[in-house]
VOGU-3710 file (C-alpha; in Angstrom, 3 decimals, decimal comma):
1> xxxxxxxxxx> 65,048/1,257/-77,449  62,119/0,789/-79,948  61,806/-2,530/-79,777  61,273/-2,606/-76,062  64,210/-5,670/-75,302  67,361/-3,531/-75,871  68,701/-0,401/-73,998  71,190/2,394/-74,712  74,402/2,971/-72,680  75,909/5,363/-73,178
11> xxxxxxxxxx> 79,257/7,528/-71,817  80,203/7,424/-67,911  83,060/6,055/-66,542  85,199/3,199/-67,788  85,019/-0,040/-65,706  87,140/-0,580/-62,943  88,497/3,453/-64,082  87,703/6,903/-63,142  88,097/7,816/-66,724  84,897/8,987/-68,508
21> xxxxxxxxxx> 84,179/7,846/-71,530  82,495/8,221/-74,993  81,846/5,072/-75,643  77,932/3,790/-76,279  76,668/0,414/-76,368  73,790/-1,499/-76,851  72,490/-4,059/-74,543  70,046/-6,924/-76,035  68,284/-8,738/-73,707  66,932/-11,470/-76,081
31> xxxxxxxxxx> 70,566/-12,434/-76,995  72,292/-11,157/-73,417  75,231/-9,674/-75,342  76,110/-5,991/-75,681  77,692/-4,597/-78,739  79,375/-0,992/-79,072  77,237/1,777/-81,990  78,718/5,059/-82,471  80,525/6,575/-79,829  79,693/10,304/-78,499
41> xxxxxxxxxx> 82,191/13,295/-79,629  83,303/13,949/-76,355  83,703/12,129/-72,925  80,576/12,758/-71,294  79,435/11,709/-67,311  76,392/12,543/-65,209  74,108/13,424/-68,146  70,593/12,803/-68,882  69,373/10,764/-71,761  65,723/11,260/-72,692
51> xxxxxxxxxx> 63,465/9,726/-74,985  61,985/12,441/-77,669  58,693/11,887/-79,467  59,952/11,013/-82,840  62,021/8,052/-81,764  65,549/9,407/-80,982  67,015/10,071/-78,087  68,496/13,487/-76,645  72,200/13,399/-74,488  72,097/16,325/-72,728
61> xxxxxxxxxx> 74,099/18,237/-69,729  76,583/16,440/-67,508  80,310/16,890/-67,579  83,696/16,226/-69,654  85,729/16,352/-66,115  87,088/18,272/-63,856  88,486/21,165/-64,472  86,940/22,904/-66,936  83,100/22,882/-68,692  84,179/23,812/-71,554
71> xxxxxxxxxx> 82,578/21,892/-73,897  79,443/20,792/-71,483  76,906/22,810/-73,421  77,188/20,323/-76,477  74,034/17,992/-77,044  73,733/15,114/-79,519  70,959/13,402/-80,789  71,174/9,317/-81,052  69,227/8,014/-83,689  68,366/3,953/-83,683
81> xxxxxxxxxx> 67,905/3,779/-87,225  71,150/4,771/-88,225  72,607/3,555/-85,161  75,201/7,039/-84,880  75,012/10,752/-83,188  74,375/13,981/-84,589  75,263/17,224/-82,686  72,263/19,641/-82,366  72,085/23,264/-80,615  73,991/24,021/-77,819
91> xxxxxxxxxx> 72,901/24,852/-74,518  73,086/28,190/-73,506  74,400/27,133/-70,026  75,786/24,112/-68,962  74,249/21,739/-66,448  75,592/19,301/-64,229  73,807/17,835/-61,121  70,331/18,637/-62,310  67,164/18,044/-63,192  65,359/17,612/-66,767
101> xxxxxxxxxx> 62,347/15,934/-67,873  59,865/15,317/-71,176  56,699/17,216/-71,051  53,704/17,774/-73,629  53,274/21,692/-74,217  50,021/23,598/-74,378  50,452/23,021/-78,581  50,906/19,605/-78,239  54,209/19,331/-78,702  57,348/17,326/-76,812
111> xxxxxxxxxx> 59,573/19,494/-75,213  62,503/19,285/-72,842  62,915/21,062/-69,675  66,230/21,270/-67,850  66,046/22,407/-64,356  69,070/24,331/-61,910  72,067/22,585/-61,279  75,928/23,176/-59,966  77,863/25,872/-60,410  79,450/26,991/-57,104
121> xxxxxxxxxx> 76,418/26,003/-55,815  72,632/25,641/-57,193  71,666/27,535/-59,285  68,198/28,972/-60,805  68,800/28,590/-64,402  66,012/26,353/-66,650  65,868/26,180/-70,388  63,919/24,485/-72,797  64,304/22,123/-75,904  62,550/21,775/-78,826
131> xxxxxxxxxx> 62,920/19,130/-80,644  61,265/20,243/-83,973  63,810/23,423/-84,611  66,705/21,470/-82,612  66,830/24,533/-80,092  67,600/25,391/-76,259  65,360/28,724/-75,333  66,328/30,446/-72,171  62,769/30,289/-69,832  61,791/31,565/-66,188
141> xxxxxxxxxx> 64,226/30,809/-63,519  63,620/29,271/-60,536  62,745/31,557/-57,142  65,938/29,419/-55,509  68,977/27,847/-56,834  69,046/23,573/-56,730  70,906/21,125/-57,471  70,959/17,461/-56,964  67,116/18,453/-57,542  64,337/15,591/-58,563
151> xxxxxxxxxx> 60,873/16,347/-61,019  57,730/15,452/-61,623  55,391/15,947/-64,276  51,487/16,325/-63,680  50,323/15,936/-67,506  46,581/16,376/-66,276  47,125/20,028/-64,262  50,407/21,028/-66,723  52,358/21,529/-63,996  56,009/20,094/-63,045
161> xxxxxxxxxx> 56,980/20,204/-59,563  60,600/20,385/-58,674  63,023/19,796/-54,960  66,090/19,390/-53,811  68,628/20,791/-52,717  71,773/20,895/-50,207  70,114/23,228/-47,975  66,666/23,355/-48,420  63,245/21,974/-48,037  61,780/24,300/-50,195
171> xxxxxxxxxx> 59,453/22,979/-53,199  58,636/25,130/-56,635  55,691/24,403/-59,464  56,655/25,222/-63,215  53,292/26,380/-64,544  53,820/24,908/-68,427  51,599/27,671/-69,930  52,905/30,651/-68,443  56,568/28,967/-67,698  56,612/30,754/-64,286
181> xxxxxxxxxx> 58,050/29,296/-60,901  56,076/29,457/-58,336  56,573/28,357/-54,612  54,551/25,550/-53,074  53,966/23,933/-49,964  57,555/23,084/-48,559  58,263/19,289/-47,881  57,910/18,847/-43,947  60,937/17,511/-43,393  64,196/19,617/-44,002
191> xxxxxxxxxx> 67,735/20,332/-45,829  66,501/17,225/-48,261  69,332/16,312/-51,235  68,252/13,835/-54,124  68,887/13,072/-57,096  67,177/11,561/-60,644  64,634/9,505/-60,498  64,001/9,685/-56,711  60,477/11,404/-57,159  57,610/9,617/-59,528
201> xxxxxxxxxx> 54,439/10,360/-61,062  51,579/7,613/-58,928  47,583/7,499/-59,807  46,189/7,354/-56,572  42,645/6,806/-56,483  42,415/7,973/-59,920  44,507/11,123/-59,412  47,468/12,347/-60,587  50,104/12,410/-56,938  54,203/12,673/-57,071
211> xxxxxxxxxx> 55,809/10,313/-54,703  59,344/11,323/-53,212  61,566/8,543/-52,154  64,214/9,228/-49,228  66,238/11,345/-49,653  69,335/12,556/-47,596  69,565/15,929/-45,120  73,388/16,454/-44,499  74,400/13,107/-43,484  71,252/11,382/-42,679
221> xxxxxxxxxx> 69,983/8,825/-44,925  65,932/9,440/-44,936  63,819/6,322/-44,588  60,620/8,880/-45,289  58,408/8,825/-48,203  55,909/11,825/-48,938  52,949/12,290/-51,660  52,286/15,651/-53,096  48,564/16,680/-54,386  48,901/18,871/-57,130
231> xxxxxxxxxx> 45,557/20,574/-56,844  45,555/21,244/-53,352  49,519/21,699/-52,757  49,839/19,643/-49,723  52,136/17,205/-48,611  51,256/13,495/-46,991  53,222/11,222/-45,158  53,181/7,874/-46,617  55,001/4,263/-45,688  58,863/4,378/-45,376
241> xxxxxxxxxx> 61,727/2,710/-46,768  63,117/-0,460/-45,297  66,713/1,474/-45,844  67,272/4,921/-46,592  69,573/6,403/-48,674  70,219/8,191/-52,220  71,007/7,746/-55,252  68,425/4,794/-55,504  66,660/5,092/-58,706  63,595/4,312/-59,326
251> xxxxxxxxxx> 60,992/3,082/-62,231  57,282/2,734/-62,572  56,312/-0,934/-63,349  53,138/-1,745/-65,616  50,602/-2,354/-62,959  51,646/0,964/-61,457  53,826/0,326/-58,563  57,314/2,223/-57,749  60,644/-0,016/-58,248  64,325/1,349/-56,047
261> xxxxxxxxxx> 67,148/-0,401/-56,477  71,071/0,253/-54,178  71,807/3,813/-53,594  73,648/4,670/-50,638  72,200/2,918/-47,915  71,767/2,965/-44,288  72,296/-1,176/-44,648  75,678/-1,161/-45,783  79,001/-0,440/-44,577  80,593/0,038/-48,539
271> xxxxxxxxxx> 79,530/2,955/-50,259  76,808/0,828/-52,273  73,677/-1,443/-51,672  72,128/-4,532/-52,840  68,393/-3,607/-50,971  65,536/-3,911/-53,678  62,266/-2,177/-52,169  58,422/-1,935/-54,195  56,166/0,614/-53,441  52,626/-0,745/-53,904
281> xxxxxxxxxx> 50,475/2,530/-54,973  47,388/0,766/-53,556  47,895/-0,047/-50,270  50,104/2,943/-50,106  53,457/0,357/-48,227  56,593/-0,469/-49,399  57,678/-4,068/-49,384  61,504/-5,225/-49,754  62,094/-7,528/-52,533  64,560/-9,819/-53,508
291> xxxxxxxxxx> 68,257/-8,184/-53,468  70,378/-7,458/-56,768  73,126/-9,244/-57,178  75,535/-6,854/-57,221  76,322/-3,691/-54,849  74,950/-0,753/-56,743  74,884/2,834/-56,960  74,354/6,136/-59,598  72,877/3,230/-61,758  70,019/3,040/-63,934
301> xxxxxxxxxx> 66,510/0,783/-63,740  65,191/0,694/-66,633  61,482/-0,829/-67,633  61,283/-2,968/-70,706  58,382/-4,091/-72,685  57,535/-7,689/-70,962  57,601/-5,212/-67,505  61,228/-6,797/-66,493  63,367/-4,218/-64,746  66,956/-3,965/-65,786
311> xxxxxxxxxx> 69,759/-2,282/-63,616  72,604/-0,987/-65,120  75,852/0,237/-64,503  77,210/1,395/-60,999  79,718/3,312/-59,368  81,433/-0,133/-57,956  83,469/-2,326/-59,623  80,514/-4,436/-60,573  79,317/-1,795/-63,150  79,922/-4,106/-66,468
321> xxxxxxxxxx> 77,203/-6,683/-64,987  73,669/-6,288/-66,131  70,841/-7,660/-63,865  67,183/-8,437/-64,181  64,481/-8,221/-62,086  61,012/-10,247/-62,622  58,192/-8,600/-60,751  55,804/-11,399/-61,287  53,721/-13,306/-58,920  55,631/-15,029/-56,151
331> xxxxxxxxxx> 56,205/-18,857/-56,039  53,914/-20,597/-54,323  55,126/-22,959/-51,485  53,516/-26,124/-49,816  54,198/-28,967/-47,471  53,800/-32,504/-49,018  55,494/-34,314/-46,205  57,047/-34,062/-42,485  57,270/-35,432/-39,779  55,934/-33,658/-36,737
341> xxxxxxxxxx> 57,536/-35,053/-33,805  61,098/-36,959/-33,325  63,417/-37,480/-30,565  66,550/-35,662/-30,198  69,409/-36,662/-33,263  67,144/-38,480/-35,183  67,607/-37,462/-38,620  64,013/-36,126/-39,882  62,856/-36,033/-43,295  60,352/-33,034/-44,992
351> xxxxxxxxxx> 59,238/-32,927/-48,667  58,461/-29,507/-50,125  56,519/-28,615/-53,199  57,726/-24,684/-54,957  55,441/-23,966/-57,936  55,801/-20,656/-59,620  52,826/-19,448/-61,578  55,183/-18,088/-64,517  56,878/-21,559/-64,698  60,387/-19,884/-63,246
361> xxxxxxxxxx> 62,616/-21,950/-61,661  62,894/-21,576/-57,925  65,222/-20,548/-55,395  64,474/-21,444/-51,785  65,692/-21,469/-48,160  64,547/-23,108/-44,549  64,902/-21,404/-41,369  64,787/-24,893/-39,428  64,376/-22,373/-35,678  67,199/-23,720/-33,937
371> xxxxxxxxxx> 69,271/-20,550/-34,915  70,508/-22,516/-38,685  69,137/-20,889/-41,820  70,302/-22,581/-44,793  71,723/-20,607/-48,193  69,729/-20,323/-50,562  69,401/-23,217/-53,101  68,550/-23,014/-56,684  65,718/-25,625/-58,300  65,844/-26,047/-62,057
381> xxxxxxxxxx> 62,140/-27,622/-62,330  59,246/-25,682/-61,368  56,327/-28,043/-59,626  58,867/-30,798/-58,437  59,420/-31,916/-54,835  62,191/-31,036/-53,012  63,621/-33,474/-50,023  65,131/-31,678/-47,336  66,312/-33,525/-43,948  67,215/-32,373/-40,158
391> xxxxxxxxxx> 68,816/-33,441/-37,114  67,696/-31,357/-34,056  70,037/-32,288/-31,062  68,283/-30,490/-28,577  64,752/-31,402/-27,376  61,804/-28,267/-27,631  59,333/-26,896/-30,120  60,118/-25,875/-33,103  58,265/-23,637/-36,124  59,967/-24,336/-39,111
401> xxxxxxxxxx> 59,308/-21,297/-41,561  60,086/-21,364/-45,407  61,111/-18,585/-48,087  61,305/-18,588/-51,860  61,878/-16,370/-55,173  61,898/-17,591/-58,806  64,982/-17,374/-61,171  64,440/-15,640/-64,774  67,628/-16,262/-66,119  71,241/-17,232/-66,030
411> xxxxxxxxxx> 71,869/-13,730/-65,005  70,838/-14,390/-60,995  68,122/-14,091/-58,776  65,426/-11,253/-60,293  62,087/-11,641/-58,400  59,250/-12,063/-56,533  61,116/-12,886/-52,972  57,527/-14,578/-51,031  57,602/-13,596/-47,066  58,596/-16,156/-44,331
421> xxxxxxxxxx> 55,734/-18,752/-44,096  55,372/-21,007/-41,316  55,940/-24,432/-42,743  55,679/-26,996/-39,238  55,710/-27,438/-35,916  57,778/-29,893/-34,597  58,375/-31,238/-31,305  61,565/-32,902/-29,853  61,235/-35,116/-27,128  64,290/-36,211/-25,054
431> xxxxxxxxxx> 66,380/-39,061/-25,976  64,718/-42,652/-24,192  61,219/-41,197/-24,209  58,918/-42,681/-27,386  58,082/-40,031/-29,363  54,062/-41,477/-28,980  54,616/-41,027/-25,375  53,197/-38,591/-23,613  55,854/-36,628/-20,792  54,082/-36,099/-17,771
441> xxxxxxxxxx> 53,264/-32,666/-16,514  52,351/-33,585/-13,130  54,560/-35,339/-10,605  53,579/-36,856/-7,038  55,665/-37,286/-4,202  55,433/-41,204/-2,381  56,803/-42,237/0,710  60,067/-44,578/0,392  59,891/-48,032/0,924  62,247/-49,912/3,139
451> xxxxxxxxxx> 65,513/-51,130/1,589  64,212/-54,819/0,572  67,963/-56,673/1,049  67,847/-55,307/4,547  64,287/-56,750/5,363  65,586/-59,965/3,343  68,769/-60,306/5,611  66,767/-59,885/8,873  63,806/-62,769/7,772  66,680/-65,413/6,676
461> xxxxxxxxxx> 68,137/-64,863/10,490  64,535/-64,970/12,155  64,273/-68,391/10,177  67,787/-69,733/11,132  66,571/-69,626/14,716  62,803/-71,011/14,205  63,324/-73,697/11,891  64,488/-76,334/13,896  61,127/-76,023/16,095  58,257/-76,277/13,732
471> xxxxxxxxxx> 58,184/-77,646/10,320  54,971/-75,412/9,654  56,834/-72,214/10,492  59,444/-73,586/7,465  56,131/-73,654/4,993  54,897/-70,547/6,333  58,417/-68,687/5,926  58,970/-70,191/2,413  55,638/-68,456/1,652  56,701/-65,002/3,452
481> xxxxxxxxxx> 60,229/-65,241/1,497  58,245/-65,588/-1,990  55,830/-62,666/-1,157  59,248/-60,769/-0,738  60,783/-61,437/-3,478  57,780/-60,840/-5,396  57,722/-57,620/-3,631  61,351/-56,882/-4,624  60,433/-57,628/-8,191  58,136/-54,774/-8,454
491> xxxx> 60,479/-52,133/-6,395  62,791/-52,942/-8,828  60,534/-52,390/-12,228  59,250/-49,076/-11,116
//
């Protein structure tokens, strides 16, 4: 919406019903309530809404249900300062599965292009909107029919660039001043399916480049990502996915970089995901982020004006809940405390320091390296010190490794998940060794000494017999029996 902090929601199905619906709402983020604004004439799902130049928006294409299109031409306009719906011009087909976008026409002017979709199959029709006269004109079809087909828009060379579809790998470039189709370079991979949002407009090294996210050929979820030059028409491999899948939108956040959120998934057994992934247009790799809260897909990301991402809606049961994601600097983590080495079941005590740089509170977790990672915990106060303690009952080494994300708001975990960083090394020593004592490495073999009660038992008989001869062999044998015993002492202390 205008003022950047609210968002428009608007038909699809009911919650927890496969019923479309009419109804529209409006979603404030500064209050976190929704309220319901005029609902659409009709039942409408799988449409597009765009954003028009003069401040309203445009509902157009989708579908009332199955059977029957009858009344899937009809487009309304939403206007925010009246808060209600007009109906405009028809569409001379109607589209469902397809592609439109918002592009700037050799006059200067905002139009509308809507591109294939399904009837039967894809098909090659494209028309065009103008929002001035309120009109759908009829232009150039495409050389192949698509549906489930994704677009960019090159604003610098006037060109859109359109694929997709069940059964082909084939690619096609809408020339905007001569509105003719044109085939390109075909992506290298092929049989690629997508659907909105899964191809964005990057400035790489200054230039205008599309980037197409996964994607799905029959039933294999593509972890690929390619970039498409414009000028030259070629096609470049670039870093993949994490998880693959469709039905992942995307958005562009305001440094640049490429947000997906759920989709169908290679990481999930339910029909849904949870994965969060950033493409960084720099250094050209993908990074996963913190995971929504919620299982998530045929949803929408949506960019507002402080650059926090909101997902909403979803084809699980989760679709009422509206998430946030902050894509702000991570928190930073450091070690105040610890203790380095400890003997088996001691109880050991480390003191952590989380500070994030937006003043977020903190969420953290420990993987301690003894196969126990705990949950994640939530930390109200930014900059504070967190206690944590351990018992290890089994001696070794062990790298304790930390991870963290900051909080935004009551609504869950939105951002900035930091990577694993190695927090300690800690050693365990064996229980009855010092932990200041060193273990030996080395050991030496020594010969054994005689039993010492066996050498004591044969001296007291030797001095049974002598005793009675000389009184100087009783001195010398009480010194013998002392060097003995002393000897005994020692055996007995190693």
């Amino acid at each position: 919406m205008p003022d950047g902090q609210s968002v428009l929601i608007t038909g699809g199905y009911a919650t927890d019903e496969l019923i479309i619906t009419s109804h529209c709402e409006i979603f404030d983020f500064k209050t976190n309530r929704s309220s319901f604004t005029d609902s659409l004439p009709i039942p409408f799902r799988d449409h597009y809404l765009i954003e028009l130049n003069n401040g309203e928006y445009l509902k157009l294409g989708g579908t009332t249900g199955w059977p029957g299109h009858e009344q899937a031409e009809r487009c309304f306009a939403y206007s925010p300062l009246t808060n209600t719906w007009r109906e405009v011009s028809e569409m001379n087909y109607y589209h469902n599965y397809f592609g439109a976008i918002g592009f700037q026409d050799i006059d200067g002017k905002f139009k509308v292009l809507a591109v294939g979709g399904f009837c039967g199959g894809g098909r090659k029709t494209c028309e065009i909107y103008n929002p001035e006269t309120e009109t759908w004109e009829i232009t150039n079809e495409l050389n192949e029919g698509r549906m489930d087909n994704t677009l960019i828009y090159f604003p610098s060379c006037q060109k859109i660039l359109t694929l997709g579809d069940d059964n082909s790998n084939t690619a096609e470039l809408f020339d905007i001043p001569t509105r003719q189709w044109t085939f390109t370079t075909p992506l290298p991979i092929s049989a690629n399916q997508y659907r909105a949002n899964q191809g964005q407009l990057i400035i790489e090294n200054g230039q205008e480049k599309g980037l197409i996210i996964g994607g799905r050929a029959g039933n294999n979820y593509q972890i690929k990502c390619w970039i498409f030059d414009p000028i030259t028409e070629d096609w470049e491999e670039t870093d993949s996915l994490t998880r693959g899948g469709v039905c992942q939108p995307s958005a562009k956040l305001p440094n640049g970089n490429i947000i997906v959120s759920g989709g169908y998934r290679t990481d999930t057994e339910l029909l849904t995901s949870r994965v969060t992934e950033i493409y960084n247009v720099k250094q050209g790799q993908w990074q996963r982020v913190a995971d929504m809260n919620h299982y998530r897909s045929h949803h929408n990301l949506v960019t507002l004006a402080d650059g926090q991402v909101a997902a909403i809606g979803s084809f699980s049961g989760d679709n009422n809940e509206v998430e946030l994601y902050s894509w702000n600097d991570s928190p930073e983590i450091q070690l105040v405390q610890g203790e380095s080495s400890g003997l088996a079941g001691d109880t050991l005590e480390f003191i952590i320091q989380v500070n994030d740089p937006n003043e977020d509170s903190v969420s953290m977790r420990i993987d301690w390296a003894d196969g126990d990672t705990t949950d994640w915990q939530e930390y109200d106060v930014s900059g504070a010190k967190f206690c944590f303690s351990k018992v290890f009952t089994e001696a070794g080494e062990y790298k304790i490794k930390v991870q963290a994300k900051d909080i935004w708001s009551e609504r869950g975990i939105h951002n900035s998940l930091s990577n694993w960083q190695d927090l300690l090394r800690v050693v365990i020593n064996p229980v009855g060794i010092d932990e200041n004592e060193q273990i030996p490495l080395t050991f030496n073999l020594f010969q054994n000494y005689p039993n010492p009660l066996i050498l004591l038992l044969v001296f007291l008989i030797k001095f049974l017999k002598m005793v009675k001869s000389d009184y100087r062999f009783l001195i010398w044998s009480a010194k013998k029996l002392m060097f003995w015993l002393m000897n005994f002492k020692e055996q007995m202390n190693m």
